[in-house]
C-alpha positions as a Python dict, from the first residue, in 0.01 Angstrom:
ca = {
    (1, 'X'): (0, 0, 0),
    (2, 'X'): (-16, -277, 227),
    (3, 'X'): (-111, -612, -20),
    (4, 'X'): (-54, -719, -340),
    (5, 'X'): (-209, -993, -500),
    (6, 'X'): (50, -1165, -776),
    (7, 'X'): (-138, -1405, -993),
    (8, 'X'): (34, -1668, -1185),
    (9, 'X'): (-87, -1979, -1398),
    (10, 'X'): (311, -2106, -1317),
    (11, 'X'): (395, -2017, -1706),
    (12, 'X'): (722, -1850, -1768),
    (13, 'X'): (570, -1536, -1816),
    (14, 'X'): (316, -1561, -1516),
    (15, 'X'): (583, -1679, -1292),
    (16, 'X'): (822, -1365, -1435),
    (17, 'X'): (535, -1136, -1326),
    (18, 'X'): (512, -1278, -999),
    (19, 'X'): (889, -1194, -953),
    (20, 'X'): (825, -871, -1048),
    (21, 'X'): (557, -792, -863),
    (22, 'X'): (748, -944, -560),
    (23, 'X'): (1041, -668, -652),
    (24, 'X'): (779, -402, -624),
    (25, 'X'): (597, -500, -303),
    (26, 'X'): (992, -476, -131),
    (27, 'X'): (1027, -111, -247),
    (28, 'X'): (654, -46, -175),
    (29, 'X'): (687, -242, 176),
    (30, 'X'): (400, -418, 117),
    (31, 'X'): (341, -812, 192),
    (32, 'X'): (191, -1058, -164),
    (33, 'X'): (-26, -1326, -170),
    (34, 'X'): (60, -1564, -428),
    (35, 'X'): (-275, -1671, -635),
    (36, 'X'): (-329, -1929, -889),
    (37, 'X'): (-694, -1978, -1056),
    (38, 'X'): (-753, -2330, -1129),
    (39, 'X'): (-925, -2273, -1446),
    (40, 'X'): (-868, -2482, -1709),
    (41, 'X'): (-1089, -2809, -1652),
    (42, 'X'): (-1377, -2515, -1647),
    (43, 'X'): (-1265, -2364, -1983),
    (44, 'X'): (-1247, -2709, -2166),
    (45, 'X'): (-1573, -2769, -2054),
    (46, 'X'): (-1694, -2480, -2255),
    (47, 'X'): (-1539, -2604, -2572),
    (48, 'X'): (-1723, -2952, -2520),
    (49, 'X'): (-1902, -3153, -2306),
    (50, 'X'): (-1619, -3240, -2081),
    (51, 'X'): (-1706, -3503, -1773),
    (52, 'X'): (-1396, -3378, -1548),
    (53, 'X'): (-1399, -3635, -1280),
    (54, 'X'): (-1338, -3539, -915),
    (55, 'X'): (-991, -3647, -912),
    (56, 'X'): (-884, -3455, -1188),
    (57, 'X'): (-985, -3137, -976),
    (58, 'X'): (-804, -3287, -642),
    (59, 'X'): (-453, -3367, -858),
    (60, 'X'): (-470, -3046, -1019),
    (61, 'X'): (-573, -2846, -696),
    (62, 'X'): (-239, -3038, -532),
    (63, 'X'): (-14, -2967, -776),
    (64, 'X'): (-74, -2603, -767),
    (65, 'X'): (-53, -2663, -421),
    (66, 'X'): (336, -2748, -471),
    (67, 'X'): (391, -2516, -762),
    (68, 'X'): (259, -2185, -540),
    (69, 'X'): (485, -2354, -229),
    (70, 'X'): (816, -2367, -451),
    (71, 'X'): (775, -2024, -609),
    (72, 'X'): (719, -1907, -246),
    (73, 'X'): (1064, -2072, -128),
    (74, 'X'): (1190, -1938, -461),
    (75, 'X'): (1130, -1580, -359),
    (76, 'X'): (1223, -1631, 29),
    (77, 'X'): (1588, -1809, -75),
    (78, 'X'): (1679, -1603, -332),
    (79, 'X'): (1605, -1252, -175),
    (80, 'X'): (1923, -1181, -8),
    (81, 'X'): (1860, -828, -47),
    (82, 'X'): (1884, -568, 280),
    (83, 'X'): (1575, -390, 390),
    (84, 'X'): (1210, -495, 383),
    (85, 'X'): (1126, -846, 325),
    (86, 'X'): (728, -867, 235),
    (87, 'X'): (572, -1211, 385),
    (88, 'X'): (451, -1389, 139),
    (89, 'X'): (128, -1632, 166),
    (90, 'X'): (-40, -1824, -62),
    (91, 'X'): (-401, -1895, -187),
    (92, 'X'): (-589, -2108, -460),
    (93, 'X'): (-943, -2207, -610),
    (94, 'X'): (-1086, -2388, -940),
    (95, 'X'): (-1297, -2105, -1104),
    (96, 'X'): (-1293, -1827, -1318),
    (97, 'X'): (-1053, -1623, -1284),
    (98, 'X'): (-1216, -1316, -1253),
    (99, 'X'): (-1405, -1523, -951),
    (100, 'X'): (-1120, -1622, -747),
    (101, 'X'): (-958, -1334, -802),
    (102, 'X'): (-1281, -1196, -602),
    (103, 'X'): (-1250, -1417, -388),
    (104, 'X'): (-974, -1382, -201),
    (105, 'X'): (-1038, -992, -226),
    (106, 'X'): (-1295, -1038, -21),
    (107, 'X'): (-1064, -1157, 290),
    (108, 'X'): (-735, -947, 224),
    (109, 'X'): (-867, -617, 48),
    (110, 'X'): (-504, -601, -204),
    (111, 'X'): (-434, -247, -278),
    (112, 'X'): (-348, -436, -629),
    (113, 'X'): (-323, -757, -860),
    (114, 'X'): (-58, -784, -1035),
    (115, 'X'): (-40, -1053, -1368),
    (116, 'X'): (146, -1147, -1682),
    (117, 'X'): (35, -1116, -2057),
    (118, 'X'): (127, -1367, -2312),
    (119, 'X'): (182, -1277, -2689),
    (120, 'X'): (126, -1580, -2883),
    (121, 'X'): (-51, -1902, -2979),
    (122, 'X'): (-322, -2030, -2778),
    (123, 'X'): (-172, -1935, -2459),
    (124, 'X'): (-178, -1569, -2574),
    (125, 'X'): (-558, -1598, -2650),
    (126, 'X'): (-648, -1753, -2307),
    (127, 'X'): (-488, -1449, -2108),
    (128, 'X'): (-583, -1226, -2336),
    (129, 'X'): (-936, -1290, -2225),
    (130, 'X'): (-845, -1345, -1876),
    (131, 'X'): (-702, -965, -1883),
    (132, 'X'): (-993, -847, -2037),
    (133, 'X'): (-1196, -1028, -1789),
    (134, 'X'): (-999, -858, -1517),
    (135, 'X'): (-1003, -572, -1638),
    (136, 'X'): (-1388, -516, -1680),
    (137, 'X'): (-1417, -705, -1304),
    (138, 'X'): (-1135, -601, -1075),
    (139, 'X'): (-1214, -297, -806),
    (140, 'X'): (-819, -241, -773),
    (141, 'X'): (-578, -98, -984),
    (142, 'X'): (-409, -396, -1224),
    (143, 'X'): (-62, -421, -1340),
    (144, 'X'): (-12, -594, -1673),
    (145, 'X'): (320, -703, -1687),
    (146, 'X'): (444, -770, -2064),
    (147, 'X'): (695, -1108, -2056),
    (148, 'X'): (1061, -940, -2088),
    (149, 'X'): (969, -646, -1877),
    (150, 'X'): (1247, -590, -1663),
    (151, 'X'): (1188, -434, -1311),
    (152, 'X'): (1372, -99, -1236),
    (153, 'X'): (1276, 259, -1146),
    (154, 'X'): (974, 368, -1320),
    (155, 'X'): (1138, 697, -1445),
    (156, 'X'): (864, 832, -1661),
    (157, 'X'): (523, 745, -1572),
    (158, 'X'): (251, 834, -1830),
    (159, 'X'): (-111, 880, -1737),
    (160, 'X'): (-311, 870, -2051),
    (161, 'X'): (-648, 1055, -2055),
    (162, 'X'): (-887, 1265, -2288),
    (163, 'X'): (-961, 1459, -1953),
    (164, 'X'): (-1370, 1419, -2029),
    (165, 'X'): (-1321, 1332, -1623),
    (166, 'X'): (-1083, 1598, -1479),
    (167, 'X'): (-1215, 1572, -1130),
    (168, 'X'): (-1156, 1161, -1169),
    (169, 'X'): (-839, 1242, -1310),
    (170, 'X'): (-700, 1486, -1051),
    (171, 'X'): (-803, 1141, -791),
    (172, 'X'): (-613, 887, -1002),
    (173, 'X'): (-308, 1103, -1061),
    (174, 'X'): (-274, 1177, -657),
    (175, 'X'): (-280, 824, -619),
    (176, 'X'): (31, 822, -834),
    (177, 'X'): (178, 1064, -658),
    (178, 'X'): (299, 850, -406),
    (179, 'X'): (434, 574, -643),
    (180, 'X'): (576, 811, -818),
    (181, 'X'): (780, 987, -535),
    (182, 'X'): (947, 625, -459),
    (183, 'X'): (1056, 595, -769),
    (184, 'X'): (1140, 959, -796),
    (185, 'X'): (956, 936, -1162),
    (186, 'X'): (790, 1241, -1405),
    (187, 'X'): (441, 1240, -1420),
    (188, 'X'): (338, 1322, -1796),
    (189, 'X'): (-23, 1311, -1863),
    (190, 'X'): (-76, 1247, -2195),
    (191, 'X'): (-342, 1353, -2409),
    (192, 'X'): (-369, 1159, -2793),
    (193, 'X'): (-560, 1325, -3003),
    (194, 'X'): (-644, 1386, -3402),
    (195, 'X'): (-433, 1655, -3564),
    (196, 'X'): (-630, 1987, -3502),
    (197, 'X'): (-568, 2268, -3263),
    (198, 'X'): (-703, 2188, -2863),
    (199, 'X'): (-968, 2498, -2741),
    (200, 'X'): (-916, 2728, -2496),
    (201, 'X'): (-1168, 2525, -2263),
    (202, 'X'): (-909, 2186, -2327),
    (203, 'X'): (-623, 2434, -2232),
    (204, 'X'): (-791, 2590, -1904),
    (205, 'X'): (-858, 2228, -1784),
    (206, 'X'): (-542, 2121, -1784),
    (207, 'X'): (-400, 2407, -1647),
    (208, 'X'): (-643, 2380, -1370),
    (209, 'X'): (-573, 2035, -1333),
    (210, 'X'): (-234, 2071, -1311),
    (211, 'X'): (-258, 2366, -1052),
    (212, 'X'): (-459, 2173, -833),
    (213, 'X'): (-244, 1860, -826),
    (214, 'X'): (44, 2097, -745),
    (215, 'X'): (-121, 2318, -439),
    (216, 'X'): (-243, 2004, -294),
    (217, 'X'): (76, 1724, -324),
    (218, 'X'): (337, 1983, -381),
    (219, 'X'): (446, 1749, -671),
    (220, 'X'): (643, 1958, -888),
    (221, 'X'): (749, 1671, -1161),
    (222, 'X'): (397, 1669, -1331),
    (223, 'X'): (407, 1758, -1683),
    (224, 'X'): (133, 1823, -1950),
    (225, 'X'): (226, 1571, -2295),
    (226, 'X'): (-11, 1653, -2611),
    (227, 'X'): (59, 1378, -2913),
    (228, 'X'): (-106, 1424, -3231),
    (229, 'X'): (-222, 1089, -3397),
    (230, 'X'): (-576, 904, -3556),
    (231, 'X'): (-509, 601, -3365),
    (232, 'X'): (-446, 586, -3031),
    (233, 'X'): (-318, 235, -3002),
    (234, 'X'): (-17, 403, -3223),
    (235, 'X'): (18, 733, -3070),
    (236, 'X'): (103, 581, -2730),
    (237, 'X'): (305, 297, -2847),
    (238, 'X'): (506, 590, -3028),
    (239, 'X'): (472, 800, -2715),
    (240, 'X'): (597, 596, -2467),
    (241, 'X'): (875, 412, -2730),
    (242, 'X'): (1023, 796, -2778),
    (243, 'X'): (960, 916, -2424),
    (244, 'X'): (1151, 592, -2244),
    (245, 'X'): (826, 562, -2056),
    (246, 'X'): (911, 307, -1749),
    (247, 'X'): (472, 275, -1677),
    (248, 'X'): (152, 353, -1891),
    (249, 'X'): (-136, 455, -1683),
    (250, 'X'): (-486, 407, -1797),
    (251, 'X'): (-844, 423, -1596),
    (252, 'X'): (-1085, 170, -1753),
    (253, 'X'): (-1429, 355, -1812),
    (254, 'X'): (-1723, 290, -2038),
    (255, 'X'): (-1731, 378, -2387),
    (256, 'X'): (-1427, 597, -2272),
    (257, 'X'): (-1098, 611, -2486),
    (258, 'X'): (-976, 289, -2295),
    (259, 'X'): (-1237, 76, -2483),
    (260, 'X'): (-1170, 208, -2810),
    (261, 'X'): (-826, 59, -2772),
    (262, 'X'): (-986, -294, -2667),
    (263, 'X'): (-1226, -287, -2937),
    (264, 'X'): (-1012, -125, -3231),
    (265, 'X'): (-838, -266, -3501),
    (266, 'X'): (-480, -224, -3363),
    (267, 'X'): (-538, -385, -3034),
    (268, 'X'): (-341, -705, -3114),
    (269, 'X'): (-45, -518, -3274),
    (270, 'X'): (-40, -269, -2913),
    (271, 'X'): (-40, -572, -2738),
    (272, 'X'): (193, -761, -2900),
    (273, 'X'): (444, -423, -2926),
    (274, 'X'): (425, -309, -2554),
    (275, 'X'): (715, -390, -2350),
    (276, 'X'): (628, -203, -2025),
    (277, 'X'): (387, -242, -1749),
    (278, 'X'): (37, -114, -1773),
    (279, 'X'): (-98, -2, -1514),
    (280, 'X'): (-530, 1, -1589),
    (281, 'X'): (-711, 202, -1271),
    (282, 'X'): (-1090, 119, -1237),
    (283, 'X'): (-1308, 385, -1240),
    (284, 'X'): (-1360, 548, -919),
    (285, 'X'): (-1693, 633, -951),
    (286, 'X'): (-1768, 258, -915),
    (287, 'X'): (-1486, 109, -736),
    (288, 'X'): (-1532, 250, -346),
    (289, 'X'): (-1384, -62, -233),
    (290, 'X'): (-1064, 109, -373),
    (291, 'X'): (-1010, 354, -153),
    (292, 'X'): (-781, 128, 29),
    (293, 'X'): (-511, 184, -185),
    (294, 'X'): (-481, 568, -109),
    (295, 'X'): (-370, 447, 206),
}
């Protein structure tokens, strides 16, 4: 990886993800752009008919101006550390998140964004759309980083999947591979599922899976997890509580298991409960701008 984009709206827990993401680019050896979407004048608007004049836009544009410069400095002074130092720049817009975000993607191609999540009040609601937002628009792979994450070695890393892709899922796990060999972690690619017995067919699939991801990365520290639960929410808040998981992986699709976790019942109690990083991969069938990040 060469570039990750850190977004922060200069909250506590923005800012906190920004410093983690700025301890991960160092072991990755990859430079960050710091990146703060101007976006509240545009959501009041949508509440009510808002006039925001001009200089309302011009203050707010300069003081994210001076926030993004003194969590830069923040970074550069405090990093005393040996080794690689990534540059850091800087970059800002009033929009949509989702659309600056695109933005500056379009000029630095980031191998990934990195941004916080909030868990209550207000605050909690307005990211809470902004990640779904990102998550339905971003090409890269985004890390959600939950407020009182701490940053360390990944350990465990589970990739969550009902392996209805396998071919998809053999690309996204040898994408890990390489995160995963930093960090010297285990690979356990978890399946959650109702209680019943899985088929021969499930079993031969993630055998060959498994095979294949072996021949090809000689990766030995890939393991096969089955969990038995109804909801899935649950079953990998258990899963990951019990297994001292370090990162959840999870590939966004359509109608795929991903969105019955968005749309069920239990999403706000997930959210609220997770305390590590997510890690949501786009779907590579319609991401080829992507392909970056294998690099």
């Amino acid at each position: 990886m060469k570039t990750l984009l850190l977004l922060t709206d200069f909250s506590t827990a923005g800012n906190h993800s920004a410093e983690y993401g700025y301890n991960l680019a160092k072991v990755l050896n990859a430079n960050v752009i710091l990146c703060n979407a101007v976006t509240i004048p545009a959501q009041l608007s949508e509440v009510g008919d808002i006039d925001w004049p001009l200089i309302g836009y011009d203050g707010v544009i300069d003081d994210s101006d001076e926030e993004l410069k003194k969590l830069k400095k923040h970074f550069e002074h405090t990093d005393r550390s040996s080794g690689f130092h990534p540059q850091i720049s800087t970059f800002n817009q009033t929009g949509r998140l989702a659309d600056v975000v695109e933005n500056v993607m379009q000029g630095c191609n980031a191998d990934m964004v990195v941004m916080g999540t909030h868990r209550k009040g207000i605050a909690h609601f307005l990211l809470d759309n902004n990640c779904r937002n990102m998550i339905n628009a971003t090409s890269c792979p985004l890390l959600l980083i939950p407020p009182h994450a701490v940053f360390r070695d990944f350990g465990k890393i589970a990739f969550a999947t009902n392996f209805e892709y396998p071919q998809q899922d053999f690309e996204d796990i040898y994408k890990l591979i390489r995160i995963a060999n930093i960090f010297r972690s285990d690979i356990l690619v978890t399946h959650i599922h109702a209680a019943h017995p899985q088929s021969v067919d499930h079993q031969h699939i993630v055998d060959e899976l498994l095979t294949g991801i072996f021949n090809k990365a000689n990766y030995p520290n890939i393991f096969y997890k089955s969990v038995e639960n109804e909801d899935i929410g649950t079953g990998l808040n258990l899963f990951c509580e019990d297994q001292q998981i370090g990162l959840l992986v999870m590939v966004h699709r359509p109608h795929d298991f991903f969105d019955i976790i968005l749309k069920g019942s239990h999403t706000q109690q997930m959210a609220a409960n997770i305390t590590i990083p997510l890690l949501v991969l786009p779907d590579g069938n319609k991401s080829p701008a992507c392909k970056a990040s294998t690099t």
